[in-house]
BALOBA-1460 file (C-alpha; in Angstrom, 3 decimals):
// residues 167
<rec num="1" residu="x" x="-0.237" y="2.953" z="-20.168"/>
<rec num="2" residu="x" x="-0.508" y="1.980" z="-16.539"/>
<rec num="3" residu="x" x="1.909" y="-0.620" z="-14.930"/>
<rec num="4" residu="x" x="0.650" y="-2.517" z="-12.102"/>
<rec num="5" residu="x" x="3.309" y="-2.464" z="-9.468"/>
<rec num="6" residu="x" x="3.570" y="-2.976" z="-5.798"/>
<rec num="7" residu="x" x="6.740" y="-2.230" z="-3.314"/>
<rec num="8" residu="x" x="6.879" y="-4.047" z="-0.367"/>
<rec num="9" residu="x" x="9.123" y="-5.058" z="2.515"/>
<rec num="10" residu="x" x="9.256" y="-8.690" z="3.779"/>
<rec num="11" residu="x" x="11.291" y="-10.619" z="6.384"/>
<rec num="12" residu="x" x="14.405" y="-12.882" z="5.023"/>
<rec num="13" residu="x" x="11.789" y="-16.062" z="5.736"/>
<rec num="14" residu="x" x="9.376" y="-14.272" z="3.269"/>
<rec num="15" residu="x" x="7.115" y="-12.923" z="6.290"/>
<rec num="16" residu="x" x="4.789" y="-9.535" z="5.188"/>
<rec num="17" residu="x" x="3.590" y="-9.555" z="8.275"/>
<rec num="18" residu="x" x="3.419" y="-11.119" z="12.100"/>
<rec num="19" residu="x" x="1.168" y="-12.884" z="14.054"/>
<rec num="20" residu="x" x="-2.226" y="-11.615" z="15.849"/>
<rec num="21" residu="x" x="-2.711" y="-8.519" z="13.548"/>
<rec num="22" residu="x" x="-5.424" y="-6.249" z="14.551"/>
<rec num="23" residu="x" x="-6.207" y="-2.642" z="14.210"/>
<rec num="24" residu="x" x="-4.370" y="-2.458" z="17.564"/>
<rec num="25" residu="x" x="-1.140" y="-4.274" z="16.476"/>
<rec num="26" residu="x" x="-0.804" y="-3.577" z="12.702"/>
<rec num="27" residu="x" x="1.491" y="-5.558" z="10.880"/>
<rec num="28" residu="x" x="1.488" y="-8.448" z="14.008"/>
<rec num="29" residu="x" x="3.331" y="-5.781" z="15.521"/>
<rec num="30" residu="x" x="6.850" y="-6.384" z="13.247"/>
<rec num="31" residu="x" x="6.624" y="-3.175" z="11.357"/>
<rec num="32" residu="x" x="9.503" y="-1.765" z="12.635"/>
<rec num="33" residu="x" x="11.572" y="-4.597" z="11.978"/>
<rec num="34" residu="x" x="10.469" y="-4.983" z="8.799"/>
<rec num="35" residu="x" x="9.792" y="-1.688" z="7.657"/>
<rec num="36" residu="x" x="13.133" y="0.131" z="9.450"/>
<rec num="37" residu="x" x="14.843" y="1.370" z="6.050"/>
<rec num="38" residu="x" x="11.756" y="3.002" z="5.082"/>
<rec num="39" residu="x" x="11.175" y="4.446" z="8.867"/>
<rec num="40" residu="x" x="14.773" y="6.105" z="8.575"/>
<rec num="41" residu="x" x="13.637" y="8.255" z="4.954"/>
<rec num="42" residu="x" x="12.499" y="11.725" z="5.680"/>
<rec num="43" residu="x" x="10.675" y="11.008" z="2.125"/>
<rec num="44" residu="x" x="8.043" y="8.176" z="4.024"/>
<rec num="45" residu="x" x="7.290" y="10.572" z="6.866"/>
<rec num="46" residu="x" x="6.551" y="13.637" z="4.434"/>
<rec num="47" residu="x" x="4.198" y="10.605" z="2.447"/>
<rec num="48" residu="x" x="2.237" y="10.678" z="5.768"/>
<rec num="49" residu="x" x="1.620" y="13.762" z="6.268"/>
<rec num="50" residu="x" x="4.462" y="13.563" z="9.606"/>
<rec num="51" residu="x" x="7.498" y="15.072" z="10.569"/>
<rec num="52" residu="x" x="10.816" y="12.197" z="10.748"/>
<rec num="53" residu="x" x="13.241" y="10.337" z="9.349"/>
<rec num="54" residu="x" x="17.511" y="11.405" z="8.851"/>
<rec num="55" residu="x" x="18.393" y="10.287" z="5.682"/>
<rec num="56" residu="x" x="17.302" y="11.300" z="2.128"/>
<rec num="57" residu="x" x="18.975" y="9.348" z="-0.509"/>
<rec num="58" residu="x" x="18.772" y="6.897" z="-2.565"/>
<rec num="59" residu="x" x="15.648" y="4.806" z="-0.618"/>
<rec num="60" residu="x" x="13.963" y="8.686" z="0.096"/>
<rec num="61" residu="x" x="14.191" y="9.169" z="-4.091"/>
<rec num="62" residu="x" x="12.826" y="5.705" z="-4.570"/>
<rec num="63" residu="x" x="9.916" y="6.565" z="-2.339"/>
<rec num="64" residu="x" x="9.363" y="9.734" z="-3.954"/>
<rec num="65" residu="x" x="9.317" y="8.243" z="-7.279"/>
<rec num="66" residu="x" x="6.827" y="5.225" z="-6.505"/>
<rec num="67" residu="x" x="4.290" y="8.188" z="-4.542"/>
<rec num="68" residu="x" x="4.801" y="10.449" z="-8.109"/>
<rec num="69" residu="x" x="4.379" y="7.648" z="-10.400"/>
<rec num="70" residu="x" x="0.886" y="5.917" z="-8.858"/>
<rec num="71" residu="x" x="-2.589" y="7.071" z="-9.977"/>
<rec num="72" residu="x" x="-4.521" y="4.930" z="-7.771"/>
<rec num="73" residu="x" x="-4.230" y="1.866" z="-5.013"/>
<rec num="74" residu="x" x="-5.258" y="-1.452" z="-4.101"/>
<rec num="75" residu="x" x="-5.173" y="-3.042" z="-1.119"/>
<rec num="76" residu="x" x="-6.843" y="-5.749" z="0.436"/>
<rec num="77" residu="x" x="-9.432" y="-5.219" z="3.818"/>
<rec num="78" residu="x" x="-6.985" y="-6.197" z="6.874"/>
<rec num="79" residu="x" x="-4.624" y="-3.671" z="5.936"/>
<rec num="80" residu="x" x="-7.404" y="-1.113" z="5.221"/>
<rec num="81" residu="x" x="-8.858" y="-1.828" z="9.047"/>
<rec num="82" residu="x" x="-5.146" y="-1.596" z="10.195"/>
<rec num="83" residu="x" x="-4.786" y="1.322" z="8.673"/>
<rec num="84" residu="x" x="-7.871" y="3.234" z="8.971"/>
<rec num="85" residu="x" x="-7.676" y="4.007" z="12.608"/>
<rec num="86" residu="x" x="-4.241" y="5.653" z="12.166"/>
<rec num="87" residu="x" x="-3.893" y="7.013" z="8.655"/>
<rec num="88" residu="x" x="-3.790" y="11.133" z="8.485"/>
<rec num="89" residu="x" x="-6.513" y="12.340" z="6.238"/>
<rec num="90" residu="x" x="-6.019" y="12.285" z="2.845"/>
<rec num="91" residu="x" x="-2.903" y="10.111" z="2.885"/>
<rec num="92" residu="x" x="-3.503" y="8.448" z="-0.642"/>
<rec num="93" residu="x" x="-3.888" y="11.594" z="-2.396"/>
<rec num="94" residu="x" x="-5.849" y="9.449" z="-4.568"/>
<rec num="95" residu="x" x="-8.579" y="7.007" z="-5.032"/>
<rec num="96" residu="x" x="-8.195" y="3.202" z="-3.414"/>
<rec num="97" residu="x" x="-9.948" y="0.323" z="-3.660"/>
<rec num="98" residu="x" x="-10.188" y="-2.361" z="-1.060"/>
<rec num="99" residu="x" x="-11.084" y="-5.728" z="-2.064"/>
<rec num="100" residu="x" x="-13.544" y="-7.099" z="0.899"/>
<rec num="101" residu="x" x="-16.741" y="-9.161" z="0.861"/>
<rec num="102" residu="x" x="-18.522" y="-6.733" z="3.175"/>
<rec num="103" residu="x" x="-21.092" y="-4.317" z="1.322"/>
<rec num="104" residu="x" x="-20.251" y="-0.023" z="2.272"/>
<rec num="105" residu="x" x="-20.524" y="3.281" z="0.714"/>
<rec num="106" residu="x" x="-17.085" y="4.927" z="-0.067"/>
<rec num="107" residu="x" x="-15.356" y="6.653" z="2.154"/>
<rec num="108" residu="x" x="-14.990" y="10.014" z="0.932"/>
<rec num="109" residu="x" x="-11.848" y="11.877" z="2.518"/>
<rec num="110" residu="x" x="-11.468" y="15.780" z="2.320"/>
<rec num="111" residu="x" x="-8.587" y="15.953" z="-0.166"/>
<rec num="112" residu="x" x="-8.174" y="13.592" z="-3.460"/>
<rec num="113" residu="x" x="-8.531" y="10.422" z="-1.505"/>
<rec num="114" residu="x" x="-11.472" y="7.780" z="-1.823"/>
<rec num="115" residu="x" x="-11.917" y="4.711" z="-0.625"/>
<rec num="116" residu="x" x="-14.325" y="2.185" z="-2.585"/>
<rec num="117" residu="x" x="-14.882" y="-1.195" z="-1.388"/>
<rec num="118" residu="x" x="-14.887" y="-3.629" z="-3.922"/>
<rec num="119" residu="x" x="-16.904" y="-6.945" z="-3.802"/>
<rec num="120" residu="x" x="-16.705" y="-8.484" z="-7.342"/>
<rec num="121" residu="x" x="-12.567" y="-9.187" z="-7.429"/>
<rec num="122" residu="x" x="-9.169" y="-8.490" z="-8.529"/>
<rec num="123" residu="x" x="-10.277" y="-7.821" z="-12.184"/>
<rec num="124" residu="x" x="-13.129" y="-5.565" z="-11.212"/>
<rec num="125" residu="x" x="-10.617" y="-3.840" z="-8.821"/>
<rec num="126" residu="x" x="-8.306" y="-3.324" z="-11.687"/>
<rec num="127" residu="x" x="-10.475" y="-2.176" z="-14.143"/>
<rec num="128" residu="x" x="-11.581" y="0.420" z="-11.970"/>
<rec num="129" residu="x" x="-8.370" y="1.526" z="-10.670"/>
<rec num="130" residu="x" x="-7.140" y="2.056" z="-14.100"/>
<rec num="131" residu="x" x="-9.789" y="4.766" z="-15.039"/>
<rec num="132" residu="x" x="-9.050" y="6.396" z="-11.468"/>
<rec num="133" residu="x" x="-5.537" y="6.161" z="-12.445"/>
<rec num="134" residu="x" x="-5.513" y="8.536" z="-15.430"/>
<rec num="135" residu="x" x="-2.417" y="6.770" z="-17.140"/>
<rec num="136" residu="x" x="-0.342" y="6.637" z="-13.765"/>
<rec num="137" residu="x" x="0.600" y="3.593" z="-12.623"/>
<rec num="138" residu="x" x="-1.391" y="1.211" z="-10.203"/>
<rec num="139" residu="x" x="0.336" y="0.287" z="-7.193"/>
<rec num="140" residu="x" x="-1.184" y="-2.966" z="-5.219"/>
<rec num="141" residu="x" x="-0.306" y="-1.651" z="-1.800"/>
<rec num="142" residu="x" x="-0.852" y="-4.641" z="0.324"/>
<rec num="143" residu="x" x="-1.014" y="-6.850" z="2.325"/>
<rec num="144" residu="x" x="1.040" y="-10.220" z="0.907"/>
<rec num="145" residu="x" x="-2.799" y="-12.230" z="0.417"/>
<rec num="146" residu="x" x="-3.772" y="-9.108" z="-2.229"/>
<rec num="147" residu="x" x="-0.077" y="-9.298" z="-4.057"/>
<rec num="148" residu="x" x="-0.528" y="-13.160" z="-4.246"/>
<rec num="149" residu="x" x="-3.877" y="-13.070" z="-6.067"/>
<rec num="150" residu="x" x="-2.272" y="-10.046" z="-8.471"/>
<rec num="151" residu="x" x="0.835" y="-12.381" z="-8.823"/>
<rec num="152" residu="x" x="-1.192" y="-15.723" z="-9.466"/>
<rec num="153" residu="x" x="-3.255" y="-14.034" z="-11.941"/>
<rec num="154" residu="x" x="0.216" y="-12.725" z="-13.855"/>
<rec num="155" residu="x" x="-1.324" y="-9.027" z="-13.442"/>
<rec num="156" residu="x" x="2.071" y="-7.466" z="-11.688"/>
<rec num="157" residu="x" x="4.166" y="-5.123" z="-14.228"/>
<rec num="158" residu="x" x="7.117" y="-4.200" z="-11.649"/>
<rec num="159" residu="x" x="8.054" y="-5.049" z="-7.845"/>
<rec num="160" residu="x" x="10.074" y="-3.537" z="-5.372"/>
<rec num="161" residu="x" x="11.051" y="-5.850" z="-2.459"/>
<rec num="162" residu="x" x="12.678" y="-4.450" z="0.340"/>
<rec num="163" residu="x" x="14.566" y="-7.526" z="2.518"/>
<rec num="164" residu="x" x="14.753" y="-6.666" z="6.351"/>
<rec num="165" residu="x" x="17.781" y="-8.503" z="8.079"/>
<rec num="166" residu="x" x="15.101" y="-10.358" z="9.918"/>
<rec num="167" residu="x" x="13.802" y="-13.699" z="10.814"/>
């Protein structure tokens, strides 16, 4: 059966995220900071579709594994507009589901990858990304508003939390 899991980075204060986030400054513009054990795998830049990282151990097998093990995503609708500007096609590989109140057709990739935009909640979300899924697991991909509701509502199987030497 599917595990819902997510696998995130945060700052030592607990921070997903900075300040005056925008399609034009993902992340508040703290990515790096946050994010630089991941940015260093050559596992994460093969994820998106890029050429990068020096190191494949440990971290690189963990981010292989959690890519292998997940059926489908959910994210919430500031890290899909963050995201959509920048993401190579077909990143997902499969479908996602971004929980928004605005009504819009799916976004059909070339590939595997679909986005559906989700207006009735978490629950509907999760029903949904369970059938997508196919027995895979279900990984909540972001940002830290989307995890909280999943959290709150006692939904989350597993967690990964990456702590960046930051403030």
């Amino acid at each position: 059966m599917s595990k819902i899991i997510f696998d995130s980075g945060i700052s030592l204060d607990g921070f997903f995220a900075g300040d005056n986030r925008s399609p034009a400054n993902p992340m508040g513009g703290v990515s790096g900071k946050i994010h630089q054990w991941m940015f260093k795998q050559k596992a994460f830049w093969k994820h998106i579709k890029m050429e990068g990282g020096d190191e494949s151990g440990e971290d690189s097998k963990l981010i292989d594994d959690v890519f292998a093990r997940t059926g489908s995503y959910i994210m919430g609708k500031r890290m899909f507009e963050e995201g959509e500007v920048v993401w190579a096609e077909d990143l997902y590989e499969a479908d996602v589901y971004v929980l928004t109140h605005e009504k819009r057709e799916p976004w059909v990739q070339k590939g595997k990858t679909t986005f559906y935009f989700i207006n009735d909640g978490i629950h509907s979300a999760l029903e949904k990304a369970r059938q997508s899924a196919k027995g895979k697991d279900i990984r909540i991909q972001g940002g830290a508003d989307t995890i909280q509701q999943f959290l709150n509502a006692g939904l989350i199987d597993e967690f990964f939390i990456h702590m960046a030497p930051v403030f």
